[in-house]
C-alpha positions in Angstrom: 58.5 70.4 -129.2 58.1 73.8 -128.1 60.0 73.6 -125.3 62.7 72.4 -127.1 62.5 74.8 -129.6 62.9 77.4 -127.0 65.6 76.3 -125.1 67.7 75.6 -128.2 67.0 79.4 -129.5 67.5 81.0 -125.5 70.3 78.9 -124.1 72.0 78.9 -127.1 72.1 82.2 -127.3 73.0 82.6 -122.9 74.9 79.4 -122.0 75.6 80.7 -119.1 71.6 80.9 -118.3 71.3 77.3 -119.3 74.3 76.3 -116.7 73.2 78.0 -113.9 69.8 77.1 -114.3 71.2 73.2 -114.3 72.7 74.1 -111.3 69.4 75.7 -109.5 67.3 72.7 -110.3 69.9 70.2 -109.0 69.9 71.9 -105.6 66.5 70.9 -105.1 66.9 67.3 -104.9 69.6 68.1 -101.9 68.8 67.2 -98.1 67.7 70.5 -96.2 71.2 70.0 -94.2 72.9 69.5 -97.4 71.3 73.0 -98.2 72.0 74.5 -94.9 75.7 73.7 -95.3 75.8 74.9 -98.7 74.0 78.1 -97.7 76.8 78.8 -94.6 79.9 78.0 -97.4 78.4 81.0 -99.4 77.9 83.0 -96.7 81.6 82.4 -95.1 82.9 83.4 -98.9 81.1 86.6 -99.2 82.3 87.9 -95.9 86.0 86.5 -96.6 85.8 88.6 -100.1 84.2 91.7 -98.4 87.8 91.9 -96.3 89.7 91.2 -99.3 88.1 93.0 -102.1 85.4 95.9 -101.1 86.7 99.2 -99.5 83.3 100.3 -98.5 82.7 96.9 -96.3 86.3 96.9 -95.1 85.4 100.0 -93.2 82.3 99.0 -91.9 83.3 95.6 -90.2 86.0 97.6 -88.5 83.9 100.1 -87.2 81.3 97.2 -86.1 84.6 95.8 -84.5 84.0 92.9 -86.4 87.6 91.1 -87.6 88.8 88.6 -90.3 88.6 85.5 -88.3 85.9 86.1 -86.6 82.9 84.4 -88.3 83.6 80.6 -87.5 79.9 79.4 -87.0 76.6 80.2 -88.6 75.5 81.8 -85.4 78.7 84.2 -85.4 76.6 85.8 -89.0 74.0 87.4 -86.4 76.9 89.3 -85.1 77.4 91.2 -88.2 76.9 94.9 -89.0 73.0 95.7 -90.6 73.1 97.4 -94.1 70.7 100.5 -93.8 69.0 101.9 -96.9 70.7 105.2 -96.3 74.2 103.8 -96.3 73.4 102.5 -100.1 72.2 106.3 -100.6 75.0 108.1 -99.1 78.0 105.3 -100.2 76.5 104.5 -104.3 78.9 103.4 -106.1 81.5 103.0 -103.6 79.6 100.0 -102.9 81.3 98.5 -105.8 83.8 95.6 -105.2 87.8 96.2 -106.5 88.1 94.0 -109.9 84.3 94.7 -111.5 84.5 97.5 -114.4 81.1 98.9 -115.4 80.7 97.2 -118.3 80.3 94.6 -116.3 77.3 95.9 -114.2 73.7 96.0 -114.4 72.0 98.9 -112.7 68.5 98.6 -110.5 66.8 101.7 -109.9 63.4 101.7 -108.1 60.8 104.3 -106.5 60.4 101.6 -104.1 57.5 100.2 -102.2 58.3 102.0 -99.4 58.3 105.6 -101.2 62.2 105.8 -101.2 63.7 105.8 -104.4 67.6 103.7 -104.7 70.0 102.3 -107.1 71.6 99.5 -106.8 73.9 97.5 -109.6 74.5 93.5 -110.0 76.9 91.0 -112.4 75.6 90.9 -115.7 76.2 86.9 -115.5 73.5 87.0 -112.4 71.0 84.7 -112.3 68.1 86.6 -112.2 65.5 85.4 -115.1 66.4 81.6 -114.3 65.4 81.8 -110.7 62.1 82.5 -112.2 62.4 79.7 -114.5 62.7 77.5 -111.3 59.9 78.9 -109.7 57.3 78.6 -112.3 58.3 74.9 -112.3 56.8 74.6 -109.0 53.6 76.2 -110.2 53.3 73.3 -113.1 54.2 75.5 -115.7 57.1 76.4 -118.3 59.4 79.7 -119.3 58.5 78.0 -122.8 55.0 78.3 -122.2 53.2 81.2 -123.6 52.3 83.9 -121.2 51.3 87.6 -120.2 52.3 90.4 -118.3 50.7 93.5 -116.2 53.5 95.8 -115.5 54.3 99.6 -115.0 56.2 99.6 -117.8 56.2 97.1 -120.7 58.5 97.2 -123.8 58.2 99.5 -126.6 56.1 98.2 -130.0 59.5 96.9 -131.7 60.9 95.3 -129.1 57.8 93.6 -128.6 58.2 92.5 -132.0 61.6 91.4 -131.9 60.9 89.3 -129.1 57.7 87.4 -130.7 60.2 87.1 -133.6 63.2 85.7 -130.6 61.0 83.4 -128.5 58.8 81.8 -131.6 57.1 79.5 -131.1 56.5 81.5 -127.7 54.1 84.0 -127.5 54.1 86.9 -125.4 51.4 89.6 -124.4 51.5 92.9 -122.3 49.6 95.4 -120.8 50.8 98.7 -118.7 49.3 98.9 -115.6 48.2 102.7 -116.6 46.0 101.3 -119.5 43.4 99.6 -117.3 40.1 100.9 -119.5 37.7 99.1 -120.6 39.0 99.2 -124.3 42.7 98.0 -123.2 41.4 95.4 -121.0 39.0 94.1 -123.6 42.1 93.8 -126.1 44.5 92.4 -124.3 41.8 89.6 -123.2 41.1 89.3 -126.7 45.1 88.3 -127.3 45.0 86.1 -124.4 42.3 84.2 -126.0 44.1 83.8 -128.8 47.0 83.2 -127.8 46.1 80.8 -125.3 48.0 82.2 -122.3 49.7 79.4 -119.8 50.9 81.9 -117.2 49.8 85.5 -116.3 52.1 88.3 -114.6 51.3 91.2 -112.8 51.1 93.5 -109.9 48.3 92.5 -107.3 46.5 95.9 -108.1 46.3 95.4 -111.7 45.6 91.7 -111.8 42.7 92.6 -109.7 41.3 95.0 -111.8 41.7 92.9 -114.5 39.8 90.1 -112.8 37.1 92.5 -112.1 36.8 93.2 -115.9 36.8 89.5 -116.2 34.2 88.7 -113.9 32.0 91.8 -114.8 32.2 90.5 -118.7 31.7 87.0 -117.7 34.5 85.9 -119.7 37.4 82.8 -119.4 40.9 82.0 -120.4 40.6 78.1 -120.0 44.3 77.2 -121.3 45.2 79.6 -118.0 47.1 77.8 -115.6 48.7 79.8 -113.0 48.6 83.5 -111.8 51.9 85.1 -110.6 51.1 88.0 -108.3 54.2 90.8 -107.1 55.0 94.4 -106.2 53.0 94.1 -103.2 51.0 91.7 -100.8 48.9 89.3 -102.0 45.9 89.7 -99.6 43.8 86.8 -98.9 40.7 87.9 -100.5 42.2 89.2 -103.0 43.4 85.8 -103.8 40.3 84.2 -103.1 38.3 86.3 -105.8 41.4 85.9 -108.7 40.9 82.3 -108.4 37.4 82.0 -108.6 37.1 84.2 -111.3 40.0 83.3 -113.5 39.6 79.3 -112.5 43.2 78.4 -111.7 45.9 78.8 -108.6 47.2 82.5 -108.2 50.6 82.5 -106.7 52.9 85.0 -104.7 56.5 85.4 -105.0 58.5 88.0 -102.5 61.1 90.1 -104.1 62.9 93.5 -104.8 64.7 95.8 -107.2 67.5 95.0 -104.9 67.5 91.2 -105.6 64.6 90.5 -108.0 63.6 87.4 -106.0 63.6 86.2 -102.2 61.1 83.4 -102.1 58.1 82.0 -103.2 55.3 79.6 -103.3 55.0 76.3 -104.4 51.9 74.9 -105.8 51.3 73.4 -102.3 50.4 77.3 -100.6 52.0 76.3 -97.3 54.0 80.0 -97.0 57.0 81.1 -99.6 60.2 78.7 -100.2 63.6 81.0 -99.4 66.0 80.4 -101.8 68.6 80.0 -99.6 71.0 78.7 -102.0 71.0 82.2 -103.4 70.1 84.2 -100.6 70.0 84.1 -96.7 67.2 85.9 -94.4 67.6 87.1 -90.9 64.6 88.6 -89.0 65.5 90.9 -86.1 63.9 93.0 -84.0 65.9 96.7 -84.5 69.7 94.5 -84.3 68.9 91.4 -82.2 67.6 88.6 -83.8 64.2 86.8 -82.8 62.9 83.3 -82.7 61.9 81.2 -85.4 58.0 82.2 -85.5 58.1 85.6 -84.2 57.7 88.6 -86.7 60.6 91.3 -87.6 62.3 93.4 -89.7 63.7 91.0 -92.8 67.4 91.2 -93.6 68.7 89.9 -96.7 71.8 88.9 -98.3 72.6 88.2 -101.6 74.9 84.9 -101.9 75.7 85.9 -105.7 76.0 89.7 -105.6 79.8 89.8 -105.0 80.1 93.4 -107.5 78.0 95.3 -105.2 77.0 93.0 -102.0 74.4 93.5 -99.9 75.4 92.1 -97.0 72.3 91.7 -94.0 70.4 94.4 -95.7 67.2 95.8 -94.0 64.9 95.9 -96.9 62.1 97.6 -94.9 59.8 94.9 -95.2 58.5 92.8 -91.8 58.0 89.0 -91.5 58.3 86.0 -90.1 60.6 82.8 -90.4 58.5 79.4 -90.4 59.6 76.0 -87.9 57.4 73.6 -90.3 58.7 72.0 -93.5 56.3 72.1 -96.8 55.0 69.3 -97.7 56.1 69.2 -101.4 59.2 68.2 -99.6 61.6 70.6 -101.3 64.8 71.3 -99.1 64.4 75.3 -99.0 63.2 76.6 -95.6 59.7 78.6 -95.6 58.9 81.9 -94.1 55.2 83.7 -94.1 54.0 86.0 -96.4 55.3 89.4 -96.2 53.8 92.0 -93.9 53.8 95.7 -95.2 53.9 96.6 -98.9 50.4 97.6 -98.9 49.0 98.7 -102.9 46.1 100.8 -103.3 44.0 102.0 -106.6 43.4 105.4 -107.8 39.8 105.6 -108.3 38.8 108.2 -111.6 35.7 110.0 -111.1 34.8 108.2 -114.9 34.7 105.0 -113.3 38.2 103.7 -114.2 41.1 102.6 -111.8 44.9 103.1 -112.2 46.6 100.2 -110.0 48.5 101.4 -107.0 51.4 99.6 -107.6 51.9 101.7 -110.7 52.5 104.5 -108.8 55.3 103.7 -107.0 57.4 104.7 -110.1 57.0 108.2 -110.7 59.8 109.0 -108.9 61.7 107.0 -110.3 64.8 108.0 -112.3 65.4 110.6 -109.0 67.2 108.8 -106.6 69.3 111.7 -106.0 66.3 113.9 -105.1 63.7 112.2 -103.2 64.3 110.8 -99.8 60.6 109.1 -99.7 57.0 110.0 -101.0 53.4 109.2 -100.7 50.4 109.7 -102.6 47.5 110.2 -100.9 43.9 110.1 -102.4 41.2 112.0 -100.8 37.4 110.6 -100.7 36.7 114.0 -103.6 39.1 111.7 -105.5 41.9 114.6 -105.3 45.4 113.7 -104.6 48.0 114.8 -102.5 51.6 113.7 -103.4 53.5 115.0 -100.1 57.2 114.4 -100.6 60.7 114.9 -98.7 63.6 115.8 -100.8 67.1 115.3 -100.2 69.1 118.4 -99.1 70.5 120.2 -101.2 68.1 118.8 -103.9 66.6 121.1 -107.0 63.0 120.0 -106.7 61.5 122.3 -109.5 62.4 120.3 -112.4 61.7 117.3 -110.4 58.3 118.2 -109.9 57.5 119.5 -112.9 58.6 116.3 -115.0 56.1 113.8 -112.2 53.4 116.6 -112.1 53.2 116.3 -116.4 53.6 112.5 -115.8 50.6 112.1 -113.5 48.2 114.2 -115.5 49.0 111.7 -118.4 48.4 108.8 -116.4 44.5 110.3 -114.7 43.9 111.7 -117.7 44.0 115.1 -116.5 40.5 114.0 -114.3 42.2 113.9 -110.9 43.5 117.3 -109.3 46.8 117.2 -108.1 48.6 118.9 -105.5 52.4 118.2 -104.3 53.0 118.9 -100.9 56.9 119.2 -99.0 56.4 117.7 -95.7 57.0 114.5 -93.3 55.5 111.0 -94.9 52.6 109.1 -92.3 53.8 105.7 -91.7 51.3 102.4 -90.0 51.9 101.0 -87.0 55.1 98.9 -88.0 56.9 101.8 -88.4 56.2 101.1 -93.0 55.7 103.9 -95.0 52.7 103.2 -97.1 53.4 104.8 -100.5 49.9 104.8 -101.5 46.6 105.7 -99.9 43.2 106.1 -101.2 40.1 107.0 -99.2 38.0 105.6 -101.9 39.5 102.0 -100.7 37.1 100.1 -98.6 
C-alpha cells in the first residue's frame, strides 16, 4: 500500500519520471546484443546531432579530422576526439547545444574528487533520480521504502518538512557529514530506529564513522536492509566491517556531478553493472584504447545529455572493463570497481572525525578560481590546504570565504594554513584531494 501510495503522489506529480522509469526497467529483460545494438543507435545519434546542432563539437571533430560519415561501426567510436576537463573549463557554456534555452537546464557544480572544481549543466527532463530507482531494485529494496542519508549537504529544516509532508507515508532522515559527534550520531540513530530505515545513503567516510559509533554503542537497525556507499571507493575492509556491524549487504555505485550515475552493483557483488543504455565507457591508455581486462583511464559518454554532451569524456578516474557476465543474468556489461578516488578523515585532537569526502566541497561555488586543491593533514593534526588558482584569479575573497568555512566545520580545533603551490598526485597520475597522516 505504501508503495502505491507513493507512486500515485510522485509520478503523478513527474509523469515523465514514471515513463522513463517504465522504459529503464524494460531494458533489462533485453538480450545483451539487443542492448549492445541499442547502446551503438544512441551513440550514432549523439554524434549525428553534435554535427548538426552544437558549435563547440562541430569544431572539435574537424580539428580531430573526424567527418560526418565517418562513424559507420562501433569500432569507428574509438576514433573519436577525447573531452578533457580543461576544454569544459575553458569552453562553459559554449558547450551548450543550438535549440536548449536556460530555463531548460540544470546546473552541476562540484569541487570534485580529484580537487578540480567544474560546472556542468543537463535537461531538466533527465533521468537522473529514476536510474537510482532502478538500482535500488537490484539491492531488494524500494524508492518507497523509508530511508536515510549521510551527505555534505542536506536540505534545510523546511524543506525537510515539506518533503516528509510530500513523500507520506515515506519517511526520510539526514545527517551532514560535518555533524559526526557523538550527540548527532546518537540522534540520528535514534530517528532511524524509529523510523525503521530500509535503505541508508552516504559517503564511504561518513558511513564508516557512523558504523564505528554503531559498533562502539553496540547498537542495531534490524528493519536495515541495504547500505549504499558513494563519493569515493568503497575499500574492501571497509566493506567488510559496515556489514558486520550494521547486519546487512553494503553496496557501491560509480558516479559523478557530471552524470550522477555510471554503474553499479547488483545484490550478486560480481563488479558494477554499466548502464549502457544510458551511457557508454571506453578505457584507454592516454588515446588508444586497451583490452577488455586491462586497467585505464575511463571515458564516458552520456547517451541522454544532448543540451550539453559529453562526448568520450576523461573523468579522471582509472578502471577496468570486465570479459565475464554476472550471474544475476541482467544484460548490462560489468566493469571493476573504480581505482583512484581515495577519501580520508580529519581527525580532531577531541576525538571526533569529519569525513573526507566532505571536504571535497569547500571549493565549491569557485569554479572560476581554483584549478585543483588538496588538503593535507599533518600527524600534529594541522592542515595544510595547498591550492592552484586559475590565472588571472582574485584569490583573497576566495580564501577568506573557505578559511571561515573550515574553522566552522573543526570547530576552530585544527590550525589551518593555505598554501599556493603545485598539488602531489599517486602513482596513476590521481590527485588525491585529501590526505591525513593520522590515517593508518
Amino acid at each position: 500500500m505504501k508503495r502505491k501510495i507513493f507512486q500515485l503522489k510522485q509520478w503523478g506529480l513527474a509523469p515523465k519520471r514514471a515513463a522513463n522509469y517504465r522504459a529503464l526497467t524494460a531494458r533489462e529483460l533485453w538480450s545483451a546484443d539487443e542492448l549492445a545494438e541499442y547502446n551503438w543507435r544512441r551513440r550514432a545519434a549523439l554524434v549525428d546531432f553534435l554535427f548538426e546542432k552544437n558549435p563547440f563539437y562541430q569544431e572539435k571533430l574537424r580539428q580531430a579530422g573526424f567527418a560526418r560519415g565517418d562513424l559507420k561501426a562501433p569500432e569507428d567510436f574509438q576514433k573519436l576526439p577525447i573531452l578533457e576537463k580543461q576544454e569544459i573549463r575553458e569552453a562553459g557554456e559554449r558547450m551548450i547545444s543550438r535549440g536548449f534555452s536556460a530555463a531548460q537546464l540544470k546546473t552541476s557544480s562540484t569541487g570534485g574528487s580529484t580537487g578540480v572544481p567544474l560546472k556542468t549543466w543537463y535537461h531538466k527532463d533527465a533521468p537522473v533520480a529514476e536510474l537510482s530507482w532502478r538500482m535500488l531494485h537490484w539491492w531488494n529494496v524500494d524508492i518507497s521504502d523509508h530511508a536515510a542519508y549521510l551527505y555534505r549537504a542536506v536540505p534545510p529544516e523546511h524543506a525537510q518538512r515539506l518533503q516528509q509532508v510530500m513523500l507520506w507515508p515515506t519517511r526520510r532522515s539526514w545527517i551532514r557529514a560535518l555533524d559526526m559527534d557523538d550527540a548527532g550520531m546518537e540522534a540520528f540513530y535514534r530517528r532511524l530506529r524509529a523510523q525503521k530505515t530500509v535503505y541508508l545513503v552516504g559517503y564511504v567516510g561518513a558511513l564508516d564513522v557512523f558504523a564505528a559509533f554503531i559498533e562502539q554503542r553496540n547498537y542495531s537497525l534490524p528493519a536495515l536492509k541495504a547500505v549504499w556507499t558513494t563519493a569515493a571507493p568503497l575499500a574492501a575492509g571497509k566493506r567488510t566491517f559496515m556489514q558486520q556491524v550494521l547486519q546487512t549487504p553494503v553496496y557501491t555505485q560509480y558516479g559523478s556531478c557530471e552524470f550522477y550515475w555510471i554503474a553499479a552493483e547488483c545484490n550478486r557483488q560480481q563488479g558494477m553493472h554499466i548502464g549502457t543504455d544510458v551511457r557508454h565507457v571506453d578505457v584507454v591508455n592516454g588515446t588508444a584504447p586497451v583490452a577488455c581486462g586491462q586497467y585505464g583511464d575511463l571515458l564516458v559518454t552520456d547517451l541522454t545529455n544532448y543540451a550539453f554532451p559529453l562526448l568520450r569524456y576523461r573523468l579522471g578516474d582509472r578502471g577496468r572493463l570486465l570479459p565475464n557476465r554476472c550471474a544475476c543474468g541482467r544484460p548490462f556489461p560489468l566493469m571493476d570497481y573504480v581505482d583512484g578516488r581515495i577519501s580520508d578523515k580529519i581527525h580532531l585532537p577531541g576525538g571526533g572525525y569529519v569525513a573526507g569526502e566532505a571536504m571535497g566541497g569547500i571549493f565549491r561555488g569557485y569554479p572560476d578560481a581554483i584549478k585543483t586543491f588538496q588538503v593535507r593533514q599533518a600527524k600534529d593534526y594541522s592542515i595544510t590546504v595547498t591550492y592552484e588558482p586559475l590565472p588571472g584569479a582574485e584569490m583573497k575573497p576566495v580564501l577568506a570565504a573557505v578559511e571561515d568555512r573550515l574553522k566552522a566545520v573543526l570547530h576552530g580545533q585544527v590550525a589551518l594554513r593555505f598554501v599556493e603551490g603545485a598539488i602531489e598526485v599517486n602513482d596513476n597520475g590521481k590527485t588525491r584531494f585529501m590526505i591525513s597522516e593520522l590515517e593508518t
